[in-house]
N, C-alpha and C positions, 0 to 999 in steps of 0.2 A: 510817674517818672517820664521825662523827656524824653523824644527817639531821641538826639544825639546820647545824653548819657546812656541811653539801655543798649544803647547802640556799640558804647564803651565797657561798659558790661559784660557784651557778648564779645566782643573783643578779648579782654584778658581771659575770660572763660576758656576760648579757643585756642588761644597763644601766648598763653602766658607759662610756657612749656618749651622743651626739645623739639618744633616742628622742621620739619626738611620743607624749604623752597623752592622753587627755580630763579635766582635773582638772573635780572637781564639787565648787561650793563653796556656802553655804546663806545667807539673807540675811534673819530671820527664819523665816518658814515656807516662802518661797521657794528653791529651788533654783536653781542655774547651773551650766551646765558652758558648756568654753571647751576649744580646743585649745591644747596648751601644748606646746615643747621641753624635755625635762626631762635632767636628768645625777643617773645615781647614783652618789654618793661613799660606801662605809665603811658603807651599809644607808642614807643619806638620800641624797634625790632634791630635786635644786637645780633653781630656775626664775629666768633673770635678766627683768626688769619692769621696772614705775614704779610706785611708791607710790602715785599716784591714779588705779591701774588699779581698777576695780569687784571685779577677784579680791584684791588686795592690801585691799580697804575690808570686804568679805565677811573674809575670811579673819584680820582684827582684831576681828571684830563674833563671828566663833564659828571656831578652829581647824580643825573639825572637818572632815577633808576627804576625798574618794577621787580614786583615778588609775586610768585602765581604760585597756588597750589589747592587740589583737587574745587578746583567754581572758586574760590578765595584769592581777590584781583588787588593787590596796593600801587600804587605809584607815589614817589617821594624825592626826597632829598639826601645821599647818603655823603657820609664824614666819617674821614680817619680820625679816629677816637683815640689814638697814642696808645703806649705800652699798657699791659694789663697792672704790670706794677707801680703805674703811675697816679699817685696821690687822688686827681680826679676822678678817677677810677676805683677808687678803694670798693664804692657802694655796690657797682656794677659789676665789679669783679667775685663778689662772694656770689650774687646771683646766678651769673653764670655757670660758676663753679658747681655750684648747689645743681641746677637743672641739665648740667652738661656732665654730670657728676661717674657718669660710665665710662667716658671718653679724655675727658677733658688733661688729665696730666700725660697720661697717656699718648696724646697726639699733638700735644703745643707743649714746648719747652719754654719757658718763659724766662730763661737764663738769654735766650736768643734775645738780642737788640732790635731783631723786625719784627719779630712777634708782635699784634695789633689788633684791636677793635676795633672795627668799622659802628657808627649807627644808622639808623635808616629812620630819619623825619618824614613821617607818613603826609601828604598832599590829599589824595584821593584814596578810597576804596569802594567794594563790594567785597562781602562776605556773608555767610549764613550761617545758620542755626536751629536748630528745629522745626524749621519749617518756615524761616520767616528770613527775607530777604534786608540787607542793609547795601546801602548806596550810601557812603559818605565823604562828606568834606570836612577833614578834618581842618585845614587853615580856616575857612567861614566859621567852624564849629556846627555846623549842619547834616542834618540824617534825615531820610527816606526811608519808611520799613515796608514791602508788601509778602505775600504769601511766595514763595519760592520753595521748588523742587529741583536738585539737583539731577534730573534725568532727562536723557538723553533722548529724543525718538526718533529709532531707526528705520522709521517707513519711506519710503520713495527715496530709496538711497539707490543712485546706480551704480 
């Protein structure tokens, strides 16, 4: 198998699930980061919201965005994905449904006309996996793998 595929691989492995991020989104020269639940679907990473959340108003004003969470680095592209109950949606909607399935009626009323999907078109990442580091471009379609530990060392710290 190719690093980029195994590289994909390890990818839906990791988040192809209910993970929490930090999305960082920019607003002007301003920056913002926010905790977000995210679902990766097929190399993008879905977040259900409201259109007149500040991340959804940032994230119209400049795409431009990253998702961090514990050594797992992306940067991309994000887009308002329209109403949950809108047709193009249908596929994406059961999924989320499915992995957000504790939460999800529960905190999005989807009778609301802001209610919204964001997606997030991955550019770059870093993430890991057993032991084994990924550097990837996802637009080239290109992967780097070496050995990686995610620890820390706290020596000559003053």
């Amino acid at each position: 198998m190719e690093v980029y595929e195994k590289s994909l691989a390890a990818l839906n492995e990791l988040f192809d699930k209910d993970c929490c991020f930090v999305l960082a989104t920019s607003n002007g020269n301003c920056p913002s980061q926010r905790v977000v639940d995210t679902y990766c679907s097929e190399g993008i990473f879905w977040i259900v919201t409201h259109a007149l959340s500040n991340k959804v108003k940032d994230i119209k004003v400049n795409p431009n965005v990253s998702l961090c969470n514990n050594f797992h680095i992306f940067s991309g592209k994000a887009y308002y994905a329209g109403h949950p109950l809108a047709a193009e949606n249908k596929e994406i909607r059961q999924k989320l449904i499915h992995e957000f399935e504790p939460w999800y009626f529960a905190h999005n009323n989807e009778e609301d006309e802001n209610m919204c999907y964001v997606k997030i078109e991955l550019e770059e990442g870093f993430f890991h996996k057993d032991g084994t580091g990924y550097k990837v471009s996802f637009t080239k379609k290109e992967a780097k793998e070496f050995p990686f530990s995610p620890q820390i060392e706290m020596t000559n710290v003053n």
